[in-house]
ZASEZA-272913 format. One record per atom (N, C-alpha, C): residue number from 0; x, y, z. Coordinates in pm, whole numbers, plus 50000, padded with zeros to 5 digits. Layout:
BEGIN
(NUM, (X, Y, Z))
...
# end
This chain:
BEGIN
(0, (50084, 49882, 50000))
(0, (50000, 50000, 50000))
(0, (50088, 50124, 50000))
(1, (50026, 50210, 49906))
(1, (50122, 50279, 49955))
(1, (50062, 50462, 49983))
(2, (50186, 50555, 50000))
(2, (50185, 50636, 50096))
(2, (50055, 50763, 50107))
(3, (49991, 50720, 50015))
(3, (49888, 50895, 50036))
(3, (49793, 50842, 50139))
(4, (49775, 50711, 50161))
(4, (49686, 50658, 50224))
(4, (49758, 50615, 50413))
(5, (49705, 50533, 50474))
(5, (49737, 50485, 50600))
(5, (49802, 50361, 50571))
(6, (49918, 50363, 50448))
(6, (49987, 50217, 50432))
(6, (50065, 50199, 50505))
(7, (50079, 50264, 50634))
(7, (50188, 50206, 50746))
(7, (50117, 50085, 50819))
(8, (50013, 50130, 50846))
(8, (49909, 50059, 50931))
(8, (49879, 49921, 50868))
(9, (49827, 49952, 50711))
(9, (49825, 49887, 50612))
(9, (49908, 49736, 50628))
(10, (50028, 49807, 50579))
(10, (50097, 49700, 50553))
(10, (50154, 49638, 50708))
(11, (50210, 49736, 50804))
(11, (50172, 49692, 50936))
(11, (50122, 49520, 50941))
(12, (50034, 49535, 50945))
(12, (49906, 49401, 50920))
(12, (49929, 49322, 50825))
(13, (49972, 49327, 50726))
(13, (49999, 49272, 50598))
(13, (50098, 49159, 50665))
(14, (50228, 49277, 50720))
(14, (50350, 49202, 50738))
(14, (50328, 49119, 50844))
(15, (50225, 49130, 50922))
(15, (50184, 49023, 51055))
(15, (50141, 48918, 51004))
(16, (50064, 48949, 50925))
(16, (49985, 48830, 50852))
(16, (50067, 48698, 50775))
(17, (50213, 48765, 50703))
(17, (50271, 48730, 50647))
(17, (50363, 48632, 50708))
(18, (50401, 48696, 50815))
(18, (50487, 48647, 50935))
(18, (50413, 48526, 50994))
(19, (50314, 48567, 50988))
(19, (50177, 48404, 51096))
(19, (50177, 48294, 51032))
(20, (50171, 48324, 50929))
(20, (50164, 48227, 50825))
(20, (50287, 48171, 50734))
(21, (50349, 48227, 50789))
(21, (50523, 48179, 50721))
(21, (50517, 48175, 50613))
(22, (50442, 48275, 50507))
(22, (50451, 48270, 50378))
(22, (50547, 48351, 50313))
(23, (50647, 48458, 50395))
(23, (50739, 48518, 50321))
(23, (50829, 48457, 50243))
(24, (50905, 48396, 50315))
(24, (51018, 48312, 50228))
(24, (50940, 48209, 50066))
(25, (50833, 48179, 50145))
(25, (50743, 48119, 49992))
(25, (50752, 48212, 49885))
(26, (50653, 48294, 49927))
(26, (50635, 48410, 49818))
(26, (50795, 48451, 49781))
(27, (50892, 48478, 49820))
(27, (51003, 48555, 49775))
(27, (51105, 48425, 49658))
(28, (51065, 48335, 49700))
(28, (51152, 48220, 49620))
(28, (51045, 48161, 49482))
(29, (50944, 48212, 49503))
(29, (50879, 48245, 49373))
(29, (50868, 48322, 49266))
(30, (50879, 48448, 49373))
(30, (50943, 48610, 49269))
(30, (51071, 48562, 49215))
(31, (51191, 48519, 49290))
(31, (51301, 48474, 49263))
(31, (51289, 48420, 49162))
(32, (51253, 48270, 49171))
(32, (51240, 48159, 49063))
(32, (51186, 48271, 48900))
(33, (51041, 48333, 48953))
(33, (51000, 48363, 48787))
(33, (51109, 48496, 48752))
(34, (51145, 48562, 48786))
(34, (51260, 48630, 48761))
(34, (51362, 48575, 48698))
(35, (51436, 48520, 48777))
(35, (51530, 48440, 48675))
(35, (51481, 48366, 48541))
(36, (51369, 48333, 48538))
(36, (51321, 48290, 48419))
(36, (51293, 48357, 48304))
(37, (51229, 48469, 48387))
(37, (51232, 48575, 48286))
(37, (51330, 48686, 48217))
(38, (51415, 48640, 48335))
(38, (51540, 48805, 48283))
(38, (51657, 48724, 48302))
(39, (51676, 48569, 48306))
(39, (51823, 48533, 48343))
(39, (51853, 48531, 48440))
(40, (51947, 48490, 48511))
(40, (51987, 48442, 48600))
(40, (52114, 48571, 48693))
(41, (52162, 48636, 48631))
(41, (52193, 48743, 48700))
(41, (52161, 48863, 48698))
(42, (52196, 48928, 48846))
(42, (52102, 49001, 48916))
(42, (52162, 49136, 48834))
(43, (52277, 49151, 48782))
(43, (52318, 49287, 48724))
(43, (52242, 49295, 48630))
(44, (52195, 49269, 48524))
(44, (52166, 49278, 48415))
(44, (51996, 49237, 48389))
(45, (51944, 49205, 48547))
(45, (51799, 49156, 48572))
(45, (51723, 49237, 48711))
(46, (51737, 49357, 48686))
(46, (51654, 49431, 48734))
(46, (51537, 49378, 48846))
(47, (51450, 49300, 48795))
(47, (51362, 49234, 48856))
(47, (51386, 49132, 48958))
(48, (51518, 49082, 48943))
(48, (51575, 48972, 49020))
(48, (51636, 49037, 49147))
(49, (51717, 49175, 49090))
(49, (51818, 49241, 49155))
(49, (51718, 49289, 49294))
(50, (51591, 49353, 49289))
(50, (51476, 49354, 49335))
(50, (51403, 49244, 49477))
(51, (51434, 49123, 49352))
(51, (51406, 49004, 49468))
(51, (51467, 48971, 49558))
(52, (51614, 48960, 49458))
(52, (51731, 48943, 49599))
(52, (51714, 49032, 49751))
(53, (51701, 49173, 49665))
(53, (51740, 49245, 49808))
(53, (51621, 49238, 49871))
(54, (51478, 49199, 49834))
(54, (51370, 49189, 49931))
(54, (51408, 49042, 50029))
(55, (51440, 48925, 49964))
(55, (51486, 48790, 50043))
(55, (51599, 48865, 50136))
(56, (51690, 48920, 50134))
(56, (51804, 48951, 50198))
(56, (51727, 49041, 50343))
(57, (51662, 49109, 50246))
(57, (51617, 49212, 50398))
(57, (51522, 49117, 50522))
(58, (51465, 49000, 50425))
(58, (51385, 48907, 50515))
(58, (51496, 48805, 50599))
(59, (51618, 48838, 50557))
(59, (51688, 48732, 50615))
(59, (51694, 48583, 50536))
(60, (51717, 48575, 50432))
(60, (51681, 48475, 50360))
(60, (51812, 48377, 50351))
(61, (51863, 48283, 50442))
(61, (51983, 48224, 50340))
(61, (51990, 48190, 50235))
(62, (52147, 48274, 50175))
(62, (52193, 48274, 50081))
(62, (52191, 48152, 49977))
(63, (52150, 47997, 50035))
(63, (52165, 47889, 49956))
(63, (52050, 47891, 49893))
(64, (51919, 47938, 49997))
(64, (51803, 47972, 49945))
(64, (51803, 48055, 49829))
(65, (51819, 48120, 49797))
(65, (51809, 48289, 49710))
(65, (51895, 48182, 49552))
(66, (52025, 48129, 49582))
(66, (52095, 48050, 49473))
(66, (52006, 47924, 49443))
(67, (51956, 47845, 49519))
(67, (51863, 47741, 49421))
(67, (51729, 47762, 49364))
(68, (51653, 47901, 49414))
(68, (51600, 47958, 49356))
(68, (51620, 48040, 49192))
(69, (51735, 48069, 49243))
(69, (51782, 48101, 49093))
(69, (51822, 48042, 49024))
(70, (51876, 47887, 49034))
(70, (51898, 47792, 48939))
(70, (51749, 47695, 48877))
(71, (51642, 47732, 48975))
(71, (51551, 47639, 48969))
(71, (51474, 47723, 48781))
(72, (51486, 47889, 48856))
(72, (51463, 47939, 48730))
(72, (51514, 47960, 48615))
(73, (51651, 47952, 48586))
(73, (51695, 47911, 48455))
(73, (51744, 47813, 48450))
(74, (51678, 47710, 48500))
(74, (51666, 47537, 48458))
(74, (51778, 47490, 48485))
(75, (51856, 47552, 48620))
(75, (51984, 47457, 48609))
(75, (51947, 47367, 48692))
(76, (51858, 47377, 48771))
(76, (51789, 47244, 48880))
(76, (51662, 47246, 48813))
(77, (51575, 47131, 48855))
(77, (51455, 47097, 48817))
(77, (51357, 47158, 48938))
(78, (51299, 47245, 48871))
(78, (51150, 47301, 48958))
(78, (51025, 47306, 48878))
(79, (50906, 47357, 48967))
(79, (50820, 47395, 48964))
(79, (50784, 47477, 48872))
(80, (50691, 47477, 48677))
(80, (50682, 47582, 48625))
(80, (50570, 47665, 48645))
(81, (50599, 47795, 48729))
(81, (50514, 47930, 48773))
(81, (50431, 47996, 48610))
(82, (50298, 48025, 48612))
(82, (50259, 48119, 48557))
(82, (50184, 48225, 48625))
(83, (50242, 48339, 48546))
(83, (50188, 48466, 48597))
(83, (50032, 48506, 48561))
(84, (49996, 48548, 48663))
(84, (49836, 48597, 48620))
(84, (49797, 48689, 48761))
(85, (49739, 48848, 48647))
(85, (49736, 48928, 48738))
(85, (49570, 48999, 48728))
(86, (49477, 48997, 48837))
(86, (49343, 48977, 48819))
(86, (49312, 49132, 48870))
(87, (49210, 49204, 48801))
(87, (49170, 49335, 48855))
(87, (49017, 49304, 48914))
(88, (48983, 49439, 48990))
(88, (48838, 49422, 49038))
(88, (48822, 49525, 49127))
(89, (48712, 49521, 49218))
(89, (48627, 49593, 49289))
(89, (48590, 49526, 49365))
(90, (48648, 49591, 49485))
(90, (48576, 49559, 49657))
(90, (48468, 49633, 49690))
(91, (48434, 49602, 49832))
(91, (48341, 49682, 49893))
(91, (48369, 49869, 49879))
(92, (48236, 49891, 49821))
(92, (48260, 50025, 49812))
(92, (48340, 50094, 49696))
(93, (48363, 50006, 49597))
(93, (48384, 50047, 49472))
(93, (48540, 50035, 49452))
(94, (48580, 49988, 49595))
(94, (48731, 50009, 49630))
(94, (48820, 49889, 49507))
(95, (48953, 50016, 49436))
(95, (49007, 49885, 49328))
(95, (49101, 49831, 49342))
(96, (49114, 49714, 49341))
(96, (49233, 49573, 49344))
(96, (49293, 49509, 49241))
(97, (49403, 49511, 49299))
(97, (49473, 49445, 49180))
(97, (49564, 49324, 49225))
(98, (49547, 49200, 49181))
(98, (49621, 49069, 49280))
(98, (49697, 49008, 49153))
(99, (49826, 48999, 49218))
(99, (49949, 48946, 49178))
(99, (49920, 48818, 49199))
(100, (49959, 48743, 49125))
(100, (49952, 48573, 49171))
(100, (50077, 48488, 49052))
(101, (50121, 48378, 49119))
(101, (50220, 48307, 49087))
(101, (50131, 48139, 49060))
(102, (50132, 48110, 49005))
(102, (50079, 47980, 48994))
(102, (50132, 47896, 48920))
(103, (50106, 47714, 48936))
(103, (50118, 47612, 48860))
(103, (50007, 47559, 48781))
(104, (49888, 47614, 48868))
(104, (49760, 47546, 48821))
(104, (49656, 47682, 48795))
(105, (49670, 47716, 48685))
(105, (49548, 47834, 48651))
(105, (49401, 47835, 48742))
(106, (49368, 47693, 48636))
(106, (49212, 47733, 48699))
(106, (49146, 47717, 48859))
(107, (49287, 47645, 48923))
(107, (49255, 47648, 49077))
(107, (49235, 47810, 49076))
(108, (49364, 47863, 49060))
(108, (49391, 48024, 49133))
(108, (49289, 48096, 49050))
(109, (49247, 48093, 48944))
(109, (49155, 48184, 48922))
(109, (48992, 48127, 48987))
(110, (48974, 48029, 48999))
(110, (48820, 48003, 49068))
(110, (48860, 48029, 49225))
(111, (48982, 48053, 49318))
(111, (48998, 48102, 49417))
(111, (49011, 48221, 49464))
(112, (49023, 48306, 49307))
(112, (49045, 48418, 49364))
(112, (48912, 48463, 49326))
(113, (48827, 48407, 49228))
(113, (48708, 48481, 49214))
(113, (48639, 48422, 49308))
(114, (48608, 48329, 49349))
(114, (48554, 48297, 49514))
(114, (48580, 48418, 49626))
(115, (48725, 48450, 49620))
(115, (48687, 48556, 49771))
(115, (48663, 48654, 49704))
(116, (48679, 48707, 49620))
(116, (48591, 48838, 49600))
(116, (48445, 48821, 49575))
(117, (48386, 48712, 49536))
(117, (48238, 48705, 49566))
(117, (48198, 48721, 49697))
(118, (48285, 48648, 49751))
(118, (48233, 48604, 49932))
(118, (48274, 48722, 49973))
(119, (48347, 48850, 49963))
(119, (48342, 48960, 50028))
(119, (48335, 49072, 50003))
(120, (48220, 49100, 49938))
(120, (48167, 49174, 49825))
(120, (48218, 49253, 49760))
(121, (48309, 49167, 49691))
(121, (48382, 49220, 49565))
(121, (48320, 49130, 49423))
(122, (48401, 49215, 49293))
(122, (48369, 49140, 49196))
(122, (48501, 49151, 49137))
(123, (48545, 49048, 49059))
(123, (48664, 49055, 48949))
(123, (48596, 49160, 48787))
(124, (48710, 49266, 48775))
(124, (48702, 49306, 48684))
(124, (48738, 49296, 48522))
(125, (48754, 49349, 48404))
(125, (48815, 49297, 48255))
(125, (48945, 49351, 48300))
(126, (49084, 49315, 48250))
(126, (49159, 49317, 48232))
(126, (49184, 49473, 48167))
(127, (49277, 49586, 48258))
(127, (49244, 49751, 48208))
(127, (49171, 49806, 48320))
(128, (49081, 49707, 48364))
(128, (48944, 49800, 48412))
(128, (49018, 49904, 48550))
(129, (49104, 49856, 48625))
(129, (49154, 49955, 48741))
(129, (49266, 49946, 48754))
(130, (49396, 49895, 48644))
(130, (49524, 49897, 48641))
(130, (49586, 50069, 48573))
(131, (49469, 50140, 48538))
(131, (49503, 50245, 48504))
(131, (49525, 50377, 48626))
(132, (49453, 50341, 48731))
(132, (49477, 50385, 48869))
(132, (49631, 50386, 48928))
(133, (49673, 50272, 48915))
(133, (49792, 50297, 48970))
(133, (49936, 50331, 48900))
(134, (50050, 50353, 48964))
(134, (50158, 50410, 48916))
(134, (50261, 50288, 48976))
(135, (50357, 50225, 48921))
(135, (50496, 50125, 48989))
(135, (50574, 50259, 49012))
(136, (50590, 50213, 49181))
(136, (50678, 50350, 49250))
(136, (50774, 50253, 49325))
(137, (50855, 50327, 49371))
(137, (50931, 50298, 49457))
(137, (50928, 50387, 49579))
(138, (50894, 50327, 49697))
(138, (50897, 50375, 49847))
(138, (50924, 50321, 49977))
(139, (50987, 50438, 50002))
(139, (51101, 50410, 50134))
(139, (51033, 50506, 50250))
(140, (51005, 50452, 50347))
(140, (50947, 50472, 50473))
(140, (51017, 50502, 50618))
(141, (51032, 50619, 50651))
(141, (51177, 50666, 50779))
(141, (51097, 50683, 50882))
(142, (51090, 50665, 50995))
(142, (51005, 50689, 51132))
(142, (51096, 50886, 51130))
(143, (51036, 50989, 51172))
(143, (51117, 51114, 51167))
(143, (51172, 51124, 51282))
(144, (51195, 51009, 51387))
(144, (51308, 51065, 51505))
(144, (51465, 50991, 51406))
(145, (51453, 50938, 51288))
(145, (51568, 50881, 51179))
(145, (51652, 50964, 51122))
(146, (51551, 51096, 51123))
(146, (51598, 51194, 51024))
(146, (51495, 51296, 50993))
(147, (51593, 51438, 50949))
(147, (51547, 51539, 50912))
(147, (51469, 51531, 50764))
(148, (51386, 51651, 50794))
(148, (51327, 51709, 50616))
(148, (51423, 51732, 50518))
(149, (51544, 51759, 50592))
(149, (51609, 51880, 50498))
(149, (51753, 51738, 50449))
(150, (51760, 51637, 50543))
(150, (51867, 51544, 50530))
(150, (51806, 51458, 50401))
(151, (51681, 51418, 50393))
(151, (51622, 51312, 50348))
(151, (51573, 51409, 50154))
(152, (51565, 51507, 50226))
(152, (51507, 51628, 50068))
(152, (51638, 51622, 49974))
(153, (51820, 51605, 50038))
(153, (51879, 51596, 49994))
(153, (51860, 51494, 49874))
(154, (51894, 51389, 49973))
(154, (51899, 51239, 49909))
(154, (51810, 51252, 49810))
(155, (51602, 51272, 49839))
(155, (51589, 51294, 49685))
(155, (51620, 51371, 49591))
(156, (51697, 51494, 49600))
(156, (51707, 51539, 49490))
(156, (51841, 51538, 49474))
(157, (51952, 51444, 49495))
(157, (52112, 51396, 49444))
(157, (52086, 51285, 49419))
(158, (51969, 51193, 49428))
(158, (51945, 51036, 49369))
(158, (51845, 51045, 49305))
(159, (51798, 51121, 49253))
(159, (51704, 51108, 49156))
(159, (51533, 51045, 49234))
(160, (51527, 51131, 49357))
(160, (51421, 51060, 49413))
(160, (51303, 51129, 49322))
(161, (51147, 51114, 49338))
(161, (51041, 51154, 49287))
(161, (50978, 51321, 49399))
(162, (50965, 51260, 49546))
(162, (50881, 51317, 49658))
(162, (50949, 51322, 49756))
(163, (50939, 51342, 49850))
(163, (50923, 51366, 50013))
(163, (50789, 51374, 50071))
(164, (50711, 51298, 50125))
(164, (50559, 51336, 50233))
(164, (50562, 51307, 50358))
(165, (50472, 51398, 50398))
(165, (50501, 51380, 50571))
(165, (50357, 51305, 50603))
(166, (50420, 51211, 50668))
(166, (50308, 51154, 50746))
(166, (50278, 51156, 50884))
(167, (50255, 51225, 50928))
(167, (50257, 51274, 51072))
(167, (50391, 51225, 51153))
(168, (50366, 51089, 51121))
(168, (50476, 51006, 51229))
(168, (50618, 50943, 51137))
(169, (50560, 50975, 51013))
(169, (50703, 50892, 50919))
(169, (50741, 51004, 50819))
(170, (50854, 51003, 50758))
(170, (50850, 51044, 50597))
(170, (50840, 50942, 50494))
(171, (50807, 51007, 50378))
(171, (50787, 50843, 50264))
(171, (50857, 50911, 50131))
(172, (50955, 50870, 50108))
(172, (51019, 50899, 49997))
(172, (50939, 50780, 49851))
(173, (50937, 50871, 49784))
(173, (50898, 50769, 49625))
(173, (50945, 50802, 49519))
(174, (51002, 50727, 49472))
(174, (51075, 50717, 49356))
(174, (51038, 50671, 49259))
(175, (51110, 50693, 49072))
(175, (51040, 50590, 48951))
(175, (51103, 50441, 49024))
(176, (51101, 50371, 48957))
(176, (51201, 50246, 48927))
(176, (51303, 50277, 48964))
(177, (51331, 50301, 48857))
(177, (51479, 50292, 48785))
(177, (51567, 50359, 48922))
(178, (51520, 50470, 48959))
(178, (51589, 50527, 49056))
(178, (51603, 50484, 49209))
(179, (51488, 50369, 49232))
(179, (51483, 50353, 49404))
(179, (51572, 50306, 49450))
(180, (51665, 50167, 49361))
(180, (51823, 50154, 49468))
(180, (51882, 50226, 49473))
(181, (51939, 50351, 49403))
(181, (51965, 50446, 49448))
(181, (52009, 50529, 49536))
(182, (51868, 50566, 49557))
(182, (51763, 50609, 49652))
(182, (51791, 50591, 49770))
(183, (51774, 50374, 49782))
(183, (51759, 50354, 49922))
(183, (51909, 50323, 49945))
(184, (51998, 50262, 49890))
(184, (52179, 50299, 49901))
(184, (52205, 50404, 49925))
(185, (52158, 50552, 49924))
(185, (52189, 50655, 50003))
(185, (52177, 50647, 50134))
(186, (52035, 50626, 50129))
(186, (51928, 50620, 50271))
(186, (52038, 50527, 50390))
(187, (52065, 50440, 50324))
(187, (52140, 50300, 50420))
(187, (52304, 50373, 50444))
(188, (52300, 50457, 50320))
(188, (52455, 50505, 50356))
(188, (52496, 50617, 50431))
(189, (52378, 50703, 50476))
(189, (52383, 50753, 50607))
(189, (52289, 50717, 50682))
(190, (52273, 50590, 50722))
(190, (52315, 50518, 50839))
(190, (52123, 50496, 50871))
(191, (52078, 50555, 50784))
(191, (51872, 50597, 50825))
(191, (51856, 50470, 50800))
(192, (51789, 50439, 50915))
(192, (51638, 50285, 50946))
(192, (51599, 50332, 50878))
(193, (51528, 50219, 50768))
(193, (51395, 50250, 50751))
(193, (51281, 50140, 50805))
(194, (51176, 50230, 50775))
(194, (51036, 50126, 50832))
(194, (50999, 50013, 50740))
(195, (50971, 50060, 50605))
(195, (50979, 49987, 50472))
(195, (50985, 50059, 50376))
(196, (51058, 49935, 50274))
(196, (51105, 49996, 50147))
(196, (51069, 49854, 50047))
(197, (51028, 49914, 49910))
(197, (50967, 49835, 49833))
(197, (50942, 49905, 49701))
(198, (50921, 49854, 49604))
(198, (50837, 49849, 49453))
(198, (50735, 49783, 49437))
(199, (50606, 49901, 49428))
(199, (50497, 49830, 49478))
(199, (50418, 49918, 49395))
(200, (50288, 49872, 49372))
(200, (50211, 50006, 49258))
(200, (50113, 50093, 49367))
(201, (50142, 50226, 49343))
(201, (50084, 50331, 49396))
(201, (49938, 50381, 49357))
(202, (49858, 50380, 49389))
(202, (49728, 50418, 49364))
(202, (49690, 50595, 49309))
(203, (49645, 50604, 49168))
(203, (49656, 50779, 49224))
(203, (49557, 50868, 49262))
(204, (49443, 50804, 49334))
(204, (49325, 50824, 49413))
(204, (49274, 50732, 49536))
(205, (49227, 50779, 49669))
(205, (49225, 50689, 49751))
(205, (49031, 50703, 49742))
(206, (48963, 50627, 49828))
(206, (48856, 50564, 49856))
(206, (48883, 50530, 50032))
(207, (48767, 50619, 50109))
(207, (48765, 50626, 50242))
(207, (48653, 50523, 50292))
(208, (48715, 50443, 50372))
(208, (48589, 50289, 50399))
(208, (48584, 50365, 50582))
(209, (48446, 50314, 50609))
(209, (48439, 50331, 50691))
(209, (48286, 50191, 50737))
(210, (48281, 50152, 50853))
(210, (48182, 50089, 50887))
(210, (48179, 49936, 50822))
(211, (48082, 49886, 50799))
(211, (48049, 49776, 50725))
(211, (48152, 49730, 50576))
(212, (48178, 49843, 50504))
(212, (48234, 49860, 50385))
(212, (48355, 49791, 50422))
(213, (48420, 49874, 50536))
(213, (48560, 49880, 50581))
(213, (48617, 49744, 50643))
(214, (48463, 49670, 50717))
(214, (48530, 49547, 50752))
(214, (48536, 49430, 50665))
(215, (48431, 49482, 50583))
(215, (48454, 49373, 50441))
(215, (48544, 49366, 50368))
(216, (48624, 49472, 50350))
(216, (48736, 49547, 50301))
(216, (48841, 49426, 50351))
(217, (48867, 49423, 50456))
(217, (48967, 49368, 50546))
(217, (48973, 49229, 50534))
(218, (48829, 49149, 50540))
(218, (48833, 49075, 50501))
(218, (48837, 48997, 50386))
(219, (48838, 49082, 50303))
(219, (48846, 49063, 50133))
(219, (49032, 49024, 50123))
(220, (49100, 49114, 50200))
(220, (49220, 49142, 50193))
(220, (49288, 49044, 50256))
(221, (49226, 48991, 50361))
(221, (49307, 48874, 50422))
(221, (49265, 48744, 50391))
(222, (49130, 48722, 50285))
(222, (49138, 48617, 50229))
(222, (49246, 48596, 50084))
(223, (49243, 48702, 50024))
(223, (49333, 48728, 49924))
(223, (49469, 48659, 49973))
(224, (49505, 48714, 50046))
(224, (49672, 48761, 50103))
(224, (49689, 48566, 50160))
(225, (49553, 48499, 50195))
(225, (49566, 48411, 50272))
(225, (49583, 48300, 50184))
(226, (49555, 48290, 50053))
(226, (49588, 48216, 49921))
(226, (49697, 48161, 49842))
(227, (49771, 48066, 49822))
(227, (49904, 48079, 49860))
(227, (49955, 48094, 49720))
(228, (49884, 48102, 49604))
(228, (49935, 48154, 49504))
(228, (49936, 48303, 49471))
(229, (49926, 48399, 49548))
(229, (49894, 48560, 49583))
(229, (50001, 48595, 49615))
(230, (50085, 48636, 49498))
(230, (50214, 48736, 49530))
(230, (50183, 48853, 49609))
(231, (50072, 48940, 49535))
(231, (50091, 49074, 49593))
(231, (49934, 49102, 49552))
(232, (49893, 49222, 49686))
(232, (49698, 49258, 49696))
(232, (49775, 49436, 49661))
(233, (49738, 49515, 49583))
(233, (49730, 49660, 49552))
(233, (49573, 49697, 49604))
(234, (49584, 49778, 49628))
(234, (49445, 49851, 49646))
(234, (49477, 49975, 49671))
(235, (49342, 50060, 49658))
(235, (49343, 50219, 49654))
(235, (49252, 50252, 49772))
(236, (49237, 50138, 49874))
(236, (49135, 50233, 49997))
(236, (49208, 50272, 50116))
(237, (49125, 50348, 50198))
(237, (49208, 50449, 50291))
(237, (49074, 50437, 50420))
(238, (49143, 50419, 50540))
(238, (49048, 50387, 50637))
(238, (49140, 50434, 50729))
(239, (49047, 50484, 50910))
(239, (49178, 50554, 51001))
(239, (49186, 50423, 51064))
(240, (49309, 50462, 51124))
(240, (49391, 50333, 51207))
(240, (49272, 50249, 51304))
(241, (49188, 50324, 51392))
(241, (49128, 50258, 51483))
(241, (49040, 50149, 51402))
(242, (48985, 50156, 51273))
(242, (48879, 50141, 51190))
(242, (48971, 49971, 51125))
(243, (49093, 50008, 51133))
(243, (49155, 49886, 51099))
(243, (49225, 49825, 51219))
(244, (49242, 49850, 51305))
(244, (49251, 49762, 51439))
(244, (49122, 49713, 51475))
(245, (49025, 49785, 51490))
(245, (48880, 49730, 51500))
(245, (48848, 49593, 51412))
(246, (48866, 49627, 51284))
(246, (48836, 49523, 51169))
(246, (48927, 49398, 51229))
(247, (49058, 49419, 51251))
(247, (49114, 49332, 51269))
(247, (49149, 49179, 51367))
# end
């Protein structure tokens, strides 16, 4: 989720969820695997991989892990063949989604994913229908006792950042692509925590849930997320913190 909205909170929850269920290292040796498949096997010259690595690394991933993942994808070991399929739609309240998924078996993951969006009043949309909403950004997340306005304003504008926003309690730097390692190799090179950092698609309008909407919302999101062919849930809604501790 990301920053115009309450994606601290957001993903907050996301990453709990993720953690409960020990699906990180899954999901990341999948990105891995179709990466290398798709862009080769090294990370200089594969962008997308270069990406994966450093998300497995930041999870703590051993290193043997991250290498047979990458052999599994350009066939130097025998694995699992992943297809990509990425589904749009509408949640409660008009709210729009967009789900990443990794699969072996199509028509399981697509009759599973159109199952929870029936069951939580969502619908799957045509292909277009709400991928035009969002933007692929790159964003890096600083708690502000990390760092100044004026330290962090640098960095974006000597690395080619996009923004600076204040979020009461964080700053959120966003970047294109191309520019976020960069970006966050500055960030790390004077010495700034961050909260999170990622390439993730940005929404460029939010949708405020509140009540009934909002808990359907939630639960739309954690059946999604709870699916084990579900790389990644985008959405464009915006709810206050209590409203998603409540739901939760």
């Amino acid at each position: 989720m990301s920053g115009h909205s309450k994606w601290a909170t957001i993903k907050h929850k996301k990453g709990a969820l993720d953690a409960k269920r020990g699906k990180i290292f899954t999901r990341l040796i999948k990105e891995i695997t179709i990466a290398a498949k798709t862009g080769g096997g090294d990370p200089d010259g594969n962008p997308r991989l270069r990406s994966a690595i450093l998300a497995a690394k930041a999870e703590n991933m051993p290193q043997d892990n991250i290498k047979r993942a990458i052999q599994r994808g350009t066939g130097e070991l025998e694995g699992v063949n992943y297809e990509e399929i990425s589904f749009e739609g509408y949640g409660p309240g008009g709210v729009a989604l967009i789900v990443d998924t990794l699969t072996d078996n199509r028509n399981r993951t697509v009759s599973e994913v159109r199952f929870a969006f029936s069951k939580n009043g969502g619908n799957l949309g045509e292909t277009g229908s709400v991928r035009f909403m969002f933007s692929k950004k790159g964003v890096i997340a600083i708690e502000k006792a990390e760092a100044t306005e004026d330290q962090l304003m640098n960095i974006v504008l000597e690395h080619g950042g996009e923004d600076l926003n204040d979020h009461e309690e964080s700053w959120e730097i966003v970047t294109d692509p191309a520019s976020y390692e960069a970006v966050l190799a500055a960030v790390k090179a004077a010495k700034i925590t961050t909260v999170m950092s990622e390439v993730t698609m940005v929404a460029s309008t939010y949708t405020k849930l509140e009540g009934t909407a909002a808990n359907q919302m939630i639960r739309l999101l954690d059946t999604l997320e709870d699916l084990d062919d579900v790389q990644n849930v985008y959405s464009n809604f915006d709810m206050d913190a209590e409203q998603m501790e409540a739901a939760g």
